[in-house]
C-alpha positions in Angstrom: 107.1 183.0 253.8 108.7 179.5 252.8 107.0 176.3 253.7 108.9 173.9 254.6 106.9 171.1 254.4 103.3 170.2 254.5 101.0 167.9 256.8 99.3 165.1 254.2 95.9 164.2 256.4 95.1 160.7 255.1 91.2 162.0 254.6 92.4 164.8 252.2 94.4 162.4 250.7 91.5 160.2 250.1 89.1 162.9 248.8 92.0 164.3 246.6 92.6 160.7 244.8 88.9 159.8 245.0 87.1 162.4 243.6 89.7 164.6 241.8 91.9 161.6 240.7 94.9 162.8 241.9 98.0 160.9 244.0 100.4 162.0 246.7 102.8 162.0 244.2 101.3 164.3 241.9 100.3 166.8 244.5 103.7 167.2 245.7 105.3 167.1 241.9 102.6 170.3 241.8 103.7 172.3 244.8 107.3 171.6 244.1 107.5 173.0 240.6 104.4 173.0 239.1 104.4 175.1 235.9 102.7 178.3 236.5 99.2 179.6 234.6 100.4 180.9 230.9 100.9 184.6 230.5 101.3 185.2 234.3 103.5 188.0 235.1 105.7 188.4 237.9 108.4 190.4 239.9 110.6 187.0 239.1 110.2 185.7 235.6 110.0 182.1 236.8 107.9 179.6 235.3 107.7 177.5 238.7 106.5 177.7 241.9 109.6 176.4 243.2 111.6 178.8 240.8 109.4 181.5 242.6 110.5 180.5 245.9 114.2 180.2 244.8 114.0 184.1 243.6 112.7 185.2 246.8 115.3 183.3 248.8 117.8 185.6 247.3 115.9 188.9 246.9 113.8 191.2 248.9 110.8 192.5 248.4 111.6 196.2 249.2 114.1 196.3 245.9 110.7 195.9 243.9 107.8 197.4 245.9 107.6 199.9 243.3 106.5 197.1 241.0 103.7 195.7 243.4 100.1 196.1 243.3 97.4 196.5 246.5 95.6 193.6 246.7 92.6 192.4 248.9 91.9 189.2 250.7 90.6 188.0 253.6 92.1 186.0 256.7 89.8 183.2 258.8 91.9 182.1 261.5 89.5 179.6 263.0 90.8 176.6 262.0 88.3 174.2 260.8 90.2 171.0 263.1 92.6 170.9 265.9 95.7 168.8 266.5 96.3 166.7 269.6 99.1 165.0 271.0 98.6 161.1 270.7 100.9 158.4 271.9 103.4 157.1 269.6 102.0 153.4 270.7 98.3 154.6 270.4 98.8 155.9 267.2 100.0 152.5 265.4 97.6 150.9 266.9 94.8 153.6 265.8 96.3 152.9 262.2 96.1 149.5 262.0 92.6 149.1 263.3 91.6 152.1 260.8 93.4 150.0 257.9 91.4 146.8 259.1 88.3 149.0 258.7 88.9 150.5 255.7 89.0 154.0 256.6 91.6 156.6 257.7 93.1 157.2 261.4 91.8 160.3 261.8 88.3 159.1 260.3 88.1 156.3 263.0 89.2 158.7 265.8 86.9 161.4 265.1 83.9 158.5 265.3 85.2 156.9 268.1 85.6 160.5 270.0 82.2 161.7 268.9 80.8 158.0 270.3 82.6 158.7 273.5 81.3 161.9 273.6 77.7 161.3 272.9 77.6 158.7 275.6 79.3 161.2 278.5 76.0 163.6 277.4 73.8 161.2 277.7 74.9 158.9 280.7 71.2 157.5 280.5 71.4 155.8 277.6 74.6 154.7 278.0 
């Protein structure tokens, strides 16, 4: 599998530099070539993550099955949020409210959604 590039939600981004200290920057300098744990061994020899990917660009895995070990892990394909198609013009406009506010776009869409929502199951109230 190669990714090719990687969706930065503006909440991660948030939590990731708020609690944990860490920028954009740093998290991309990481998962580009990010030195890998001492004393690791692998089929490749690299010291990188992106080293990694450059050796399995070039080779196949069947060459080195015999060098391979089983290992166990589990799958959960329920994704924990789901991506909708917004207007280009919507979507500025989403972001600069959100900016006024202080919080992220998707933050402010998720509350105003869940307000919307709240009022169409309740019509009483509303």
């Amino acid at each position: 599998m190669r990714i090719s590039g990687i969706i930065w939600l503006d909440d991660v981004l948030e939590k990731l530099e708020q609690k944990h200290d860490v920028r954009q920057g740093e998290a991309r300098e990481v998962l580009a070539s990010g030195p890998m744990s001492e004393g690791k061994s692998t089929i490749s020899q690299a010291s990188s993550y992106k080293e990694i990917g450059d050796f399995w660009d070039t080779h196949d895995l069947a060459d080195y099955w015999d060098q391979t070990e089983p290992a166990e892990f589990e799958v959960n394909l329920e994704a924990e949020v789901t991506y909708y198609a917004l207007d280009k013009e919507l979507s500025q406009m989403l972001s600069e409210v959100a900016e006024e506010r202080g919080v992220s776009a998707e933050t402010l869409l998720n509350l105003w959604v869940q307000e919307k929502l709240w009022k169409h199951a309740s019509p009483e109230t509303a």
